[in-house]
NUFI-299060 format. One record per atom (N, C-alpha, C): x, y, z. Coordinates in pm, whole numbers, plus 50000, padded with zeros to 5 digits. Layout:
// NUFI-299060
XYZ...
***
This chain:
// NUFI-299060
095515265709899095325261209761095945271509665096805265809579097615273509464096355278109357097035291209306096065297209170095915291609070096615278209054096295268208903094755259108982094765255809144093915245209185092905254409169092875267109213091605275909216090995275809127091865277608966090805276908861090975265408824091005254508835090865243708809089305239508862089515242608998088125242109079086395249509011087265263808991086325272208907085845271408803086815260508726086195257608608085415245608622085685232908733084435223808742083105228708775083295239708868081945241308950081295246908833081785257008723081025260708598080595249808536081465242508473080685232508414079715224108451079975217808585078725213108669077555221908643077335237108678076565244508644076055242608508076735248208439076645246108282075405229108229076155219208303075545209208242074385208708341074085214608453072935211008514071935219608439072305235508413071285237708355070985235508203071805229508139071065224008066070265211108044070765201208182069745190608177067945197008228067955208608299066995213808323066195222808184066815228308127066375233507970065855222407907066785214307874066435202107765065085191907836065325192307946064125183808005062345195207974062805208308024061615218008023061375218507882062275212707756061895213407584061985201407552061565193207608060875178407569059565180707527059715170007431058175170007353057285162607419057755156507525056835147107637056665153107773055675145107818055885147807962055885133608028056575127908114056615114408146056185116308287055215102908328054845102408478054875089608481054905083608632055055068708641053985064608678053905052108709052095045608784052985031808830052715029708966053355016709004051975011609088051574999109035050734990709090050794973709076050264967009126050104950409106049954946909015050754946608910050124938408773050474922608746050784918108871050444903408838050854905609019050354888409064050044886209124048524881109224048334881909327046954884109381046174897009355046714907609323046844924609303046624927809220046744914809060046774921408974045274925808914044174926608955042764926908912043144940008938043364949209051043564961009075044464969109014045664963208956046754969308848046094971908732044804962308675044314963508560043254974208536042684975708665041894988908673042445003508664043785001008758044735011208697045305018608621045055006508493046135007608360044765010008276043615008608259042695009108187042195024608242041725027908332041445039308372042565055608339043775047108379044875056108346044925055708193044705048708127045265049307965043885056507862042685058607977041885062207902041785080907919042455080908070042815096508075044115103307989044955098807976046285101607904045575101307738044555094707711044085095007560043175109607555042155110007656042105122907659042565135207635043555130607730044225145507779044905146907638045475135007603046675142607437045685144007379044255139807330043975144007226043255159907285043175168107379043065180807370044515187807418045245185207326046635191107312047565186107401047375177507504048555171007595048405182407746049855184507760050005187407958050975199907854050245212607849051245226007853051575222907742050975214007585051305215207475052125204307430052245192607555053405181007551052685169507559053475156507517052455144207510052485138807627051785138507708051745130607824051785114807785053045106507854053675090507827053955091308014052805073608020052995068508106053485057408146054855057708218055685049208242055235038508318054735027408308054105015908411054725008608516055305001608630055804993308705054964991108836055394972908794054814964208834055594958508987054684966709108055464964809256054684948109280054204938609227053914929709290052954925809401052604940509454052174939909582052654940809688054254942009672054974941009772055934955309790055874962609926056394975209988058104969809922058624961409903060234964609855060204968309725059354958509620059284957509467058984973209458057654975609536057004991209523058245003309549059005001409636060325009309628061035008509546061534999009475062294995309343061935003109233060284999409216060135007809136059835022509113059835027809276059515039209248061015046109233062275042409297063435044309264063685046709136063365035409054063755035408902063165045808831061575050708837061195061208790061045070908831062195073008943062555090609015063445090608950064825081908992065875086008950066555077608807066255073008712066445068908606065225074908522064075070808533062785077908387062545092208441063725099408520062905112408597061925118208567060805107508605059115114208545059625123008666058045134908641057465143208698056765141608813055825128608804055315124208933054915110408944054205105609002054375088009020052855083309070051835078008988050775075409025050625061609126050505060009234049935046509318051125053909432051885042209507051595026609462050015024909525049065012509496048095007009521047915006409665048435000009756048334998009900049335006109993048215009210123049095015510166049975012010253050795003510267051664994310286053115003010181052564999410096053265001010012053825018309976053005023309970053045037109986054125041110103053465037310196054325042510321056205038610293056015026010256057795024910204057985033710094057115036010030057865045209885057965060909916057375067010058057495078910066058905082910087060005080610181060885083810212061745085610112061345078109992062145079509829061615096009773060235095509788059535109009724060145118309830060355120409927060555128709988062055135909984063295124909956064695125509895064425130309765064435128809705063775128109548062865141309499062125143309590061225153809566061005152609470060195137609444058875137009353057855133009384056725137809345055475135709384054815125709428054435118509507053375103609500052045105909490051395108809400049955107209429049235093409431048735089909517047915076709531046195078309518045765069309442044185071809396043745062909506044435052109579043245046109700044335037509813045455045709851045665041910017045025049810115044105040810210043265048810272044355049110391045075044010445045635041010567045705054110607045525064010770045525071110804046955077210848048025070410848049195068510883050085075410753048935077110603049735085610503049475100210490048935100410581048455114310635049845123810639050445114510730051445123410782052975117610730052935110910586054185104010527055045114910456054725128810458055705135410386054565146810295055925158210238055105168310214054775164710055055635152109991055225149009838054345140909842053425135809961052475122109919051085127609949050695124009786048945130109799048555119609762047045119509798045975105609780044775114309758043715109709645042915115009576041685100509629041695096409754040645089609843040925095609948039865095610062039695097910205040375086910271041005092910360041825080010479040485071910529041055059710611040495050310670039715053710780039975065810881038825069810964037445075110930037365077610817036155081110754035685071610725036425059310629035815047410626035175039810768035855040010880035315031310944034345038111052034775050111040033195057911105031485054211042032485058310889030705049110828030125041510851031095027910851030575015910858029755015210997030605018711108030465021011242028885025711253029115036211203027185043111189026145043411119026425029511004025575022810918025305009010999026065002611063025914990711134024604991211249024865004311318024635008911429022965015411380022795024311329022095031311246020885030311189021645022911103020975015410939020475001410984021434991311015020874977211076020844974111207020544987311305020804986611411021724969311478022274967511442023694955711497024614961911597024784957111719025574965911835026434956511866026754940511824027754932411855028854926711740029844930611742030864925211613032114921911648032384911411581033904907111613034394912811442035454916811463036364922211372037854909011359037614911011155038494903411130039514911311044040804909311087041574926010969042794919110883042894926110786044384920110692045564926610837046474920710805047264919310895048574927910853048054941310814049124950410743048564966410806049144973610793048664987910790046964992410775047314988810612045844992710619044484989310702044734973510735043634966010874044234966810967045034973611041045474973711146044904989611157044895001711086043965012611122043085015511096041835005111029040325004510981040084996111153040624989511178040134983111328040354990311434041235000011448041725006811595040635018411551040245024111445039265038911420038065027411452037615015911402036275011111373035845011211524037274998911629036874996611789036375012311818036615018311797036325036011918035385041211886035085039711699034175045011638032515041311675032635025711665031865011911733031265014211874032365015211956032055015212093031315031912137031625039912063031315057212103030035053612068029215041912010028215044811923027175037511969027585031312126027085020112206027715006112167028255000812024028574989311987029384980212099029564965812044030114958812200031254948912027032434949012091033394941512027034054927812098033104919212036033344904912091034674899012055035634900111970037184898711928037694903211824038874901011813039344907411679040524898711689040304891011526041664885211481042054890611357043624887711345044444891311192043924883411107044144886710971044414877610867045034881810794045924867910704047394869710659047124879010524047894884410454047284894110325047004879310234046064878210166045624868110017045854857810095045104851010243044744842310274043804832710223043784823410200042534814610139042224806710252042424805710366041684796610471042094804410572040284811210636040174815910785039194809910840039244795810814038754785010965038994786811107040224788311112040734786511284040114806211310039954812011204039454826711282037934826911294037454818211215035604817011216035554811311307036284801711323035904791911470035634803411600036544810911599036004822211702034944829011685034804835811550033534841011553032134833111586032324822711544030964811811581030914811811700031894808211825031844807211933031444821511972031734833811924031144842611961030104847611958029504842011868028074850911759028054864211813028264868511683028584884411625027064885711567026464901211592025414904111492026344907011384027614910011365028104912911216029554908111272030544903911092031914909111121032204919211035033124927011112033714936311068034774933610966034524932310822035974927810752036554936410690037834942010749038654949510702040004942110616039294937810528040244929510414040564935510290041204924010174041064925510043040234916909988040254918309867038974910309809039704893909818041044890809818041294874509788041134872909977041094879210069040614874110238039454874210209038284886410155037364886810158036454874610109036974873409991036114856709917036274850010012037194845510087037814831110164036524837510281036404844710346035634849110432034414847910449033614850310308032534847510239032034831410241033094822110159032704810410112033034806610283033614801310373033684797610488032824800310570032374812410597031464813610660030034807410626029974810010517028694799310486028834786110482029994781710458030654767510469030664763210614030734768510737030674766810856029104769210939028404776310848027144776410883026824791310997027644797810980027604813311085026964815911046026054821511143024504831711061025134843311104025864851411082026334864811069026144871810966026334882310972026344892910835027544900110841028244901310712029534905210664029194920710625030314924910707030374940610626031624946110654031794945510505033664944610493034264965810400035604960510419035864977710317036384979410192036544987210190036984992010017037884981109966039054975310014039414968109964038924951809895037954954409956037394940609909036134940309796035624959709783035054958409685035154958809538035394948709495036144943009312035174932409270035094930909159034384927009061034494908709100036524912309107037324896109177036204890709282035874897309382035414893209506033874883509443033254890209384031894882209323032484868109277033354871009225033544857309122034034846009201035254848909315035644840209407034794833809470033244842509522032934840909665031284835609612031074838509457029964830609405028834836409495027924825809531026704829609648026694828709782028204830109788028344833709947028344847809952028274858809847028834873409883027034876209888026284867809845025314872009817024754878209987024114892510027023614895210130024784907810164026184906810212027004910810213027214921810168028054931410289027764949110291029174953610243029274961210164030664963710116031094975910139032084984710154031935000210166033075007210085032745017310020034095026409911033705035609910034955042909841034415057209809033025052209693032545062909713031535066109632032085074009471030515069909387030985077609305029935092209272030085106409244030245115209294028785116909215027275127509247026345125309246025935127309083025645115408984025205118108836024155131208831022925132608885022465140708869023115156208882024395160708967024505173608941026415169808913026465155908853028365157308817027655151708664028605160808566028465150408472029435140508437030235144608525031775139508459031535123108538030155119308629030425105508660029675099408510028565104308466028465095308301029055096208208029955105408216030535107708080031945097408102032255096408238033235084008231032935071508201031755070308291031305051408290030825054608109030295065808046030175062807892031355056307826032095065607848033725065007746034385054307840034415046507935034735038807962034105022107940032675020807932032085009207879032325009407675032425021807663032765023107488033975017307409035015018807529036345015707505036535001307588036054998307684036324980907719035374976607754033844980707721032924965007651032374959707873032954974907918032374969908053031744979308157031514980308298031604993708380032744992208439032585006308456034375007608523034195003108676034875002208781034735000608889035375013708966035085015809093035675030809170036855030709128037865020109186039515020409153039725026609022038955021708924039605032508799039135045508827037515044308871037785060508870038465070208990038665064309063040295073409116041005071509035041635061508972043005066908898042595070008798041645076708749041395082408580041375097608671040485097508784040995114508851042665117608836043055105008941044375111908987044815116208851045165108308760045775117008593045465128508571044285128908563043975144408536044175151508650044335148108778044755158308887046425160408879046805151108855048725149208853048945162808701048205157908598048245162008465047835179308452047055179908520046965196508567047465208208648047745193808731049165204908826050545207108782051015198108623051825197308630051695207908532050765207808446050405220408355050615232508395049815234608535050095247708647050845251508722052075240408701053395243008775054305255008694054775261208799055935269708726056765267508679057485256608701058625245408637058625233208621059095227108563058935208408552059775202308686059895212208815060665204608872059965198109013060035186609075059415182209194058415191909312059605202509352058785213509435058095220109373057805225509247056805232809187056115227509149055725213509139054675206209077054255200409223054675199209351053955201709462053255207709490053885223609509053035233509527051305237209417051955235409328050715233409224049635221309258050065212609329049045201309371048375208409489048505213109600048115221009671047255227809639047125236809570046245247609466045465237909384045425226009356045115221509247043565221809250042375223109229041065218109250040335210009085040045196909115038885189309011038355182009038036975182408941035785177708942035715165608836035805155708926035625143308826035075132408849034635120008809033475111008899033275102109035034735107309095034855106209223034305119709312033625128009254033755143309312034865150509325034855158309412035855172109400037465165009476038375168209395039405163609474040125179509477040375184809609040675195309668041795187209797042495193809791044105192109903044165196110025044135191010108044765200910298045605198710266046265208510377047975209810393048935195910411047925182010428048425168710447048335164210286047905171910200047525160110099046355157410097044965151310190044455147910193043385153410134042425148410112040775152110065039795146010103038305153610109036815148810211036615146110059036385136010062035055128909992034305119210053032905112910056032335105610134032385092810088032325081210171032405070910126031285062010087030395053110059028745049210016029135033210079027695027010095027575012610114026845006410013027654993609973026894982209922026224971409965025394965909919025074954209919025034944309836025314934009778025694920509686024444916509699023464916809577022624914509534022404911209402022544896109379022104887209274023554888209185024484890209269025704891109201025994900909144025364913009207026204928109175026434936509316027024945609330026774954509447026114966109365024904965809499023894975809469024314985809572023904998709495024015009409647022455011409730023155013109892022165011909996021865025310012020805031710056020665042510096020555041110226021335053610309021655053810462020065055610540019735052910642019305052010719018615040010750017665040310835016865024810862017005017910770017135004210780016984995810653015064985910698
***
């Protein structure tokens, strides 16, 4: 190469330089701080997008009105994955590499999650998720945190509340037919059986099925002291009203996904009896931060919040503090700062392993007179 190509060369690679660091200056002297949130806002999903966006919009009001994230206005960028692992990539694409937020709240399912990691991980931007339990995001990469406990904790519970609590030792298991019910059933079978339990079958169901006839028909032929429903709330209703529609004297005890406000309304007085299981919310008597949410949250929408918001009113303030405590506005330092990160909010303590992950415990319901009440563990 001739001495005109050399500095010809020398002078791109400066300028490249030149303009990178100043897209890095000008971004670190923005008067904002931008983060994304991708969840269901229409669709079967969308009851859960709305918990999202209400919970999230009531932390971001917070947080700016005690000065913002490091003195900046925290603006949250919204997109709507449908429910679906491609849409959920789309959009997490668009707000890595076009809105280059800082970090990316959801997506909602972990289905969905699992396709959007391999983007966060190129990208090196953050995913924090407030409720894919799937155990399989454990190990999706060093940018994907979740501010819920994976699915083996869930189905250990259930496993030793069934067993336990209503002493029941026979269940056929019915699962959404995705990730997330495909590892609430393989932890529940081992969890179940270690515990003496006996597993009379296990069928799929399609995601937002409205008719599982041809799968009750088995359970009837089986009689189950319980089924195991590892659904969402639009399987869960269908599950509910059929089974009583078919006349099964079983008892339902289903998971987090199916516990929503939606599920009552679908399933009317079939949910009535019916065991539900979620994270919990973290103990009022020694948190204050669980009344001071459900306060400022019935003040501002006229309702109670449900868990789903309060994970994603945590994750904000967990995303929103690490990004405060990061050394730079850039992907790997607002990692590392999630790591370190520790808060106390009405989900309890959300603290990080080296996976991302966090112990919090999960609680049981029961649907009583058209609410879920909480059960206290032992004998019933």
């Amino acid at each position: 190469m001739n001495r005109k190509a050399w500095i010809g060369l020398i002078s791109v690679v400066i300028v490249l330089v030149i303009v990178a660091a100043f897209w890095v200056v000008s971004r670190d002297k923005s008067d904002v701080v931008r983060i994304g949130l991708v969840s269901p806002f229409s669709g079967e999903g969308a009851n859960y997008g709305n918990a999202a966006r209400t919970a999230t919009d009531l932390a971001v009001d917070e947080i700016n009105s005690r000065g913002g994230v490091g003195g900046k206005k925290l603006v949250v960028i919204y997109e709507d994955d449908r429910g679906t692992p491609r849409d959920a990539v789309s959009a997490f694409q668009k707000l890595a590499t076009v809105d280059r937020v800082l970090g990316v709240l959801g997506p909602f399912y972990s289905s969905n999650v699992l396709a959007c990691a391999p983007v966060a991980e190129k990208e090196k931007v953050v995913l924090l998720t407030p409720t894919a339990t799937s155990d399989n995001v454990r190990d999706a990469g060093e940018f994907v945190f979740r501010v819920c406990p994976a699915n083996d904790a869930q189905s250990r519970t259930i496993a030793q509340f069934a067993v336990e609590s209503l002493a029941l030792k026979k269940s056929f298991i019915l699962y959404r037919n995705v990730d997330y019910g495909v590892t609430l059933r393989d932890v529940f079978e081992k969890e179940f059986k270690a515990l003496g339990g006996t597993i009379l079958g296990a069928e799929a169901v399609a995601p937002e099925a409205s008719d599982v006839r041809a799968q009750l028909t088995k359970v009837k032929a089986a009689a189950p002291d319980f089924v195991f429903a590892a659904v969402h709330y639009p399987e869960g209703s269908a599950i509910l009203r059929q089974v009583k529609e078919l006349g099964i004297p079983t008892v339902v005890i289903g998971t987090d996904g199916g516990y929503d406000p939606e599920l009552l309304k679908r399933a009317g007085d079939a949910a009535e009896g019916s065991y539900w299981v979620t994270i919990g919310w973290g103990n009022e008597k020694t948190n204050p931060a669980v009344a001071k949410f459900r306060k400022a949250y019935r003040e501002r929408y006229g309702e109670d919040p449900g868990v789903y918001s309060g994970l994603f009113y945590d994750a904000t303030h967990v995303l929103a503090k690490a990004i405060a405590g990061a050394d730079t506005l850039e992907g790997p330092s607002i990692q590392k700062a999630l790591l370190k990160t520790v808060y106390d909010g009405p989900t309890g303590t959300t603290k990080f392993d080296a996976y991302g992950d966090v112990d919090k415990p999960f609680s049981v319901y029961r649907v009583k007179d058209g609410r879920f009440v909480p059960v206290p563990l032992g004998r019933q």
